[in-house]
N, C-alpha and C positions, 0 to 999 in steps of 0.2 A: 456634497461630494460623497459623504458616507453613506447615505441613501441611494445613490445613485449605484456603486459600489454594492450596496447589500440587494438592488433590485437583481442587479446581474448575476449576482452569485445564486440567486434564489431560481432565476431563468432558465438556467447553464450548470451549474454543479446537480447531480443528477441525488435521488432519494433513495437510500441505501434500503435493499429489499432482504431480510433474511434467506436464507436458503432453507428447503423445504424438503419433504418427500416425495413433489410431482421434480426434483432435479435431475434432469436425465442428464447432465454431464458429469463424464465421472468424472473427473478431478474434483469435481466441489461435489458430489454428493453425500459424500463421508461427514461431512463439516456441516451439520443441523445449528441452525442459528445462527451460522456465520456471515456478517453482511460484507467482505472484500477482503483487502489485504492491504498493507500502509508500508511506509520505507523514508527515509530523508533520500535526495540527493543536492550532489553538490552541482550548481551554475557558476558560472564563472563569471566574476565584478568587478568593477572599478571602485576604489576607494581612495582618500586620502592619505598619503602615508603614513601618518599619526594614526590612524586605524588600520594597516593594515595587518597589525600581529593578529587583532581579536577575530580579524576572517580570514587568515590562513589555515586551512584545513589539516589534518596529519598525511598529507599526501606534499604537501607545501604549497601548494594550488590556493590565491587568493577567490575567496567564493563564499558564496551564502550559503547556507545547510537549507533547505524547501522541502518542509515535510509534507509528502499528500496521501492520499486513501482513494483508493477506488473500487469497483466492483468486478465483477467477473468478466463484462463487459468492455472492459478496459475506457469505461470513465468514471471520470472522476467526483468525489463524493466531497471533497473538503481538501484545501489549501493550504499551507500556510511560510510565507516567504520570506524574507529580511532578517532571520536569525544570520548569525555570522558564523564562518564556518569552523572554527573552532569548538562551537556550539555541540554540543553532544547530544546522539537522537533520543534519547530517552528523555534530557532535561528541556526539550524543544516537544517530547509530547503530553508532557506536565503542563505545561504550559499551554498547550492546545484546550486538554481535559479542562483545565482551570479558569479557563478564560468565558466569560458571560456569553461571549458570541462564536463559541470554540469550538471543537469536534463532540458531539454529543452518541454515545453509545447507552444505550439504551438495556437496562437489566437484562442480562438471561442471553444477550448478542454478544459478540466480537468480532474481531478480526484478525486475521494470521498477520503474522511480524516478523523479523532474524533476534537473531542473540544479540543486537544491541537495545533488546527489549526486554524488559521483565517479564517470563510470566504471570499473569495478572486477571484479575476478575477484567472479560472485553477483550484482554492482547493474550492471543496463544502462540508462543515460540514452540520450536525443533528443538529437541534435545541435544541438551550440548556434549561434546565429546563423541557422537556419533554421527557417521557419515550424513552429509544432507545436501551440499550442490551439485544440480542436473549434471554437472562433469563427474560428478563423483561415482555416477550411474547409467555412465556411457554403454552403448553396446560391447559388451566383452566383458563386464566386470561383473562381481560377484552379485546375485540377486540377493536381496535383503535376508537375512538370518536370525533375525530376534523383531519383539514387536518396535522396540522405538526403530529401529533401524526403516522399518515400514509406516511406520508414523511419518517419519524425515522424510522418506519418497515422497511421498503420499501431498505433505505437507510443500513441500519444494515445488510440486507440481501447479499446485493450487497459486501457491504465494506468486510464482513467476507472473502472475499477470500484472503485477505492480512495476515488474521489471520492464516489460514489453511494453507496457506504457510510460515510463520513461523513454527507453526507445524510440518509441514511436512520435514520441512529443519534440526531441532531439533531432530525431532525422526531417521532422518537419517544420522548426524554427530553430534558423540560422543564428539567430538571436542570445538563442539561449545555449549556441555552443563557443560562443566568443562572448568576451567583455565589454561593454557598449560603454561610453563615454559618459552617459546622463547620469546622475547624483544618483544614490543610492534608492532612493525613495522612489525615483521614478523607475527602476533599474526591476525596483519589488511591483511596481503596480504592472512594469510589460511583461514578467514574469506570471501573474496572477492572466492577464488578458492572455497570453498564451494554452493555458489550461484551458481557459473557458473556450477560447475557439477552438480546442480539441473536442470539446464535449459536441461542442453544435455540429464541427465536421462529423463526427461521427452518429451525429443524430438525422445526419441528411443524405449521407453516403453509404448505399447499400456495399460497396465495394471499395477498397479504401488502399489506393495503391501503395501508399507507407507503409503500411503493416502488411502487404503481400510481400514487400523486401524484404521481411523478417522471415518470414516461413510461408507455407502455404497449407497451415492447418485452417480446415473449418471451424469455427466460432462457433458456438452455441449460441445461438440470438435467443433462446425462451424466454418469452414474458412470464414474471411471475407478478400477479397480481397483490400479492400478498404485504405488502408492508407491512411496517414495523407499528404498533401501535404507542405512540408517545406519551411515555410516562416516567418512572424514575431512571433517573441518568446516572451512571459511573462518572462518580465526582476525583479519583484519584489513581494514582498507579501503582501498586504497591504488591510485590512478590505475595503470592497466594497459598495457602496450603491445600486448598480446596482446588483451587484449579488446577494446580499439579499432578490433583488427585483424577479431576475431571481428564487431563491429557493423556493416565495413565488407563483410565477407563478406554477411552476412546483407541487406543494403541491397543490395548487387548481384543476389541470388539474385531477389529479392523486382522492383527494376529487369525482370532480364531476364523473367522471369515474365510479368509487367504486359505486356512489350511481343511476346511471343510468344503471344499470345491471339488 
């Protein structure tokens, strides 16, 4: 069964490509080394009532927390389902990092994340206390003023593709927006098949009439040939001083840019 399982994941979850300087999209081309973006969300479960406190979420919504990673392309890189949803996203992506057959990020990579994330060597968050969701940056409001504040744009842009595949994964199994009867375990492995036939749908469908519900911006399809070269892995999570430093760098670069135009 677990082979059967790791063939599929290997088939179907797609191989995270750093981003580059042939990236002509600009929401990610700011973001050198960065292989997608990650986020838990919450599904909705059946459980035994004697379980039901440890997967009520802080919304009070019975669910599993299902942390996934994708790419710019809005599929998917890595899974992971049957935490409960009380479960916290940061202690659900310790436990990804940690695990022999886990999310593997790769030295000198990362991926954008929110503030329920640590900044961290691999996870870069938006600075907190200043403005950073796309509502917060509607037509009519004020254009950004300082560099984090342009960072968060910048950054919110890029991340949303995490969001819109949710989205898009929701709008397209029924499944996975109501509570299904089947035990828990089986509840996580139609959660897991779900992803995976998102990734093949979108590796067979030039045009994908789910995600034209969402909006009708054009996608970047650019192949980038480049992957990642496989060698030392970020083994933990842990707040950064260096990469802080790194996020501070990058918000200046991004500042003076803007204002050398």
């Amino acid at each position: 069964m677990l082979c059967g399982v790791l063939t599929l994941h290997s088939l179907f979850l797609v191989k995270p490509k750093p981003i580059d300087d042939q990236c002509l999209d600009r929401r990610w081309n700011w973001f050198k080394g960065c292989l997608g973006a990650l986020d838990g969300t919450y599904i909705n479960v059946r459980v035994p009532i004697a379980d039901a406190p440890r997967y009520r979420n802080r919304k009070g919504q019975i669910t599993t927390n299902t942390l996934a990673v994708c790419d710019p392309q809005l599929q998917f890189i890595y899974v992971l389902p049957g935490w409960e949803g009380s479960a916290g996203d940061s202690r659900i992506l310790r436990d990804a990092i940690s695990s022999p057959l886990g999310l593997k990020v790769p030295k000198g990579c990362y991926y954008l994340c929110d503030n329920a994330y640590a900044n961290a060597e691999g996870f870069v968050t938006p600075y907190k206390g200043v403005r950073y969701h796309l509502k917060e940056w509607s037509p009519g409001r004020q254009t950004p003023q300082t560099p984090e504040e342009l960072f968060n744009l910048r950054h919110t842009k890029a991340r949303d593709v995490i969001e819109r595949s949710f989205a898009v994964l929701k709008m397209r199994w029924g499944i996975l927006r109501s509570a299904s009867f089947y035990p828990i375990d089986v509840q996580s492995g139609l959660i897991i098949a779900c992803f995976l036939l998102h990734n093949f749908i979108r590796s067979q469908m030039a045009v994908n009439p789910v995600e034209a519900e969402l909006d009708n911006e054009a996608e970047n399809e650019d192949e980038n040939e480049n992957e990642y070269v496989d060698g030392d892995h970020i083994s933990s999570v842990e707040p950064s001083a260096s990469w802080n430093n790194k996020r501070d760098d990058l918000a200046r670069e991004m500042w003076a840019e803007r204002n050398n135009r």
